[in-house]
Structure formats: structure tokens, C-alpha cells
C-alpha positions as CSV (number, residue, x, y, z in Angstrom):
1,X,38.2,123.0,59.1
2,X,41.6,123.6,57.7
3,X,43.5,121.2,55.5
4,X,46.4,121.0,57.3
5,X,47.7,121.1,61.4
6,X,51.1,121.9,62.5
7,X,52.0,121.2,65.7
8,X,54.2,123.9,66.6
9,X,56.7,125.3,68.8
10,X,57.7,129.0,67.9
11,X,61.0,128.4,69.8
12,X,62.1,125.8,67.4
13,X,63.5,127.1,64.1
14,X,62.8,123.7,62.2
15,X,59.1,124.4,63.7
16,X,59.1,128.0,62.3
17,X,60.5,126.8,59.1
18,X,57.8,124.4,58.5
19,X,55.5,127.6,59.2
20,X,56.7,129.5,56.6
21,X,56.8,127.0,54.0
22,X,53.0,126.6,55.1
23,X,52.3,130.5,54.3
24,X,49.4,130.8,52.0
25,X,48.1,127.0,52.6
26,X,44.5,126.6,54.7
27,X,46.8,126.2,58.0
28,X,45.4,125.6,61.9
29,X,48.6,126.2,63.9
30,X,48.4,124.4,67.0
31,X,51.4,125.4,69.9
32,X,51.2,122.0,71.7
33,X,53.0,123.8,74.8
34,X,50.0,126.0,75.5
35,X,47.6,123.6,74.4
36,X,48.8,119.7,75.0
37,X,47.2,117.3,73.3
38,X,45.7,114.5,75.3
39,X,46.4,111.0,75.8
40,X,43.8,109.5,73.3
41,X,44.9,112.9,70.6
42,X,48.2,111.4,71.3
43,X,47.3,107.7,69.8
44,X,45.5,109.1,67.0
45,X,47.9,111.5,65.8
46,X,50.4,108.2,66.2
47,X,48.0,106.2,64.1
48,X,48.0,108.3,61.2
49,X,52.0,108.8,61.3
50,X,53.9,107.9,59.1
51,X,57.1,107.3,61.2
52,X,57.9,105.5,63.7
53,X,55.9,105.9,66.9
54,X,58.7,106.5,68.9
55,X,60.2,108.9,66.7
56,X,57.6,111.6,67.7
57,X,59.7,111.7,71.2
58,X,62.6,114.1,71.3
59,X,65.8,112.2,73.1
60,X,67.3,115.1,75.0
61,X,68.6,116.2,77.9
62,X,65.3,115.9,79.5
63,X,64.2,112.8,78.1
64,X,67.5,111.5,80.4
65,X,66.5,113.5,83.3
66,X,63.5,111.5,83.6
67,X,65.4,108.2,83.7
68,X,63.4,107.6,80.2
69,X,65.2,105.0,77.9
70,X,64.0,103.8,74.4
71,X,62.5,101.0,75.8
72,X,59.9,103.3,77.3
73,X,58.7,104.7,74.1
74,X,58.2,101.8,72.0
75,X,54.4,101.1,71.6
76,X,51.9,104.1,70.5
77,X,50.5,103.3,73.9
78,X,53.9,104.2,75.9
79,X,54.6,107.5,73.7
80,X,51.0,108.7,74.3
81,X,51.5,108.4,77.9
82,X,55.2,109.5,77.7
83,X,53.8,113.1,75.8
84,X,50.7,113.6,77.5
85,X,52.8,113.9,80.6
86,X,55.4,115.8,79.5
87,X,54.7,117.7,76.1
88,X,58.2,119.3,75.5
89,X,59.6,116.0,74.4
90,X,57.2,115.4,71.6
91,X,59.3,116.1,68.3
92,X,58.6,119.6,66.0
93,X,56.9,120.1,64.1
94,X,54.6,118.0,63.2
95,X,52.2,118.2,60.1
96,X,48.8,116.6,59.7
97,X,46.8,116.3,56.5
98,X,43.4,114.2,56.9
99,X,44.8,110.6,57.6
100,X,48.6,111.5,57.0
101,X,51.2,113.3,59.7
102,X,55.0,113.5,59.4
103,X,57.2,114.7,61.3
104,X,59.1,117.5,59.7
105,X,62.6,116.6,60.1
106,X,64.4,117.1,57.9
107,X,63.4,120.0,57.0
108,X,62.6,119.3,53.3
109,X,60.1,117.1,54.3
110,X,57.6,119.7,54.5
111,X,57.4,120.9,51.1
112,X,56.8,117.7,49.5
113,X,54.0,117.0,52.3
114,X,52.2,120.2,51.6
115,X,52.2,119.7,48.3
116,X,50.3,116.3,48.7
117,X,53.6,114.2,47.8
């Protein structure tokens, strides 16, 4: 088992960032849009977050096309359901260690997870 996940989108520079500064770590690269997580991998990837639940959804042009206000992603329970149905609005990339996952926006957030900070 590797040490860390990312959740990753190759389209995403931020996403491809946070690959890079992973090079040479014990890495599982998991590209959510080919392989969506599932509801109940949704709530415990949300449980060991270290933001905001709702911050793992991406408030885009989409997220408005789907009538979708903030008010709809407030509780783990609502953001699970939220990304399980509809994967491209779940915020890149994301890094998981054990019991710890950030989100890595900004971008220097990455480094001082990897190293354990």
C-alpha cells in the first residue's frame, strides 16, 4: 500500500503540480474521472479532511448549471451525494496520508503535507 493518494486530474495544472512535487514519494495516483469514488469513499475521504467538507466541491460553471447552491453542500452527507453523482466538481487535487487529506490549493500546500508537516 502506498503512503500517500492523490486524487487527480491530469487536466488540472494545480493537479499536475501536486504530481510532481510527489515524484520520488511511495505515491497511488488515483484519476477520480475514470475511476469515481463512491458514496461511502466519499464520507471517509471527508472524515479524514482537514478542510471544510464543502470545500472539496468546486463552485463553477457547472456547479450553477445544476441549480446547486452552497446550501446543498453543507454536511459530509450532502457533498458525498453531491460528488458521487457528479465527480468533476470534486476539488483537485487531493492528497491523502493514513488519517490526514488536504486539499492542495494553494499549491504550496502540498510540499509541507508530503513532508509530514
Amino acid at each position: 500500500m502506498a503512503e500517500f493518494t492523490l486524487l487527480h486530474n491530469p487536466r488540472c495544472s494545480t493537479s499536475r503540480a501536486a504530481l510532481d512535487a510527489a515524484e520520488g514519494a511511495d505515491v497511488e495516483v488515483v484519476r477520480y474521472l475514470d475511476t469515481p469514488l463512491s458514496y461511502a469513499d466519499l464520507l471517509a475521504l471527508i472524515g479524514k479532511l482537514e478542510d471544510a467538507p464543502g470545500d472539496l466541491v468546486r463552485r463553477d460553471a457547472r456547479f450553477k448549471e445544476l441549480g446547486l447552491s452552497d446550501t446543498d453542500v453543507e454536511t459530509p452527507e450532502q457533498v458525498a451525494t453531491v460528488l458521487a453523482e457528479h465527480p468533476a466538481l470534486m476539488q483537485r487535487p487531493v492528497l491523502v496520508r493514513g488519517d490526514r487529506a488536504i486539499i492542495g490549493r494553494p499549491k504550496d500546500r502540498v510540499p509541507a503535507f508530503l513532508r509530514g508537516e
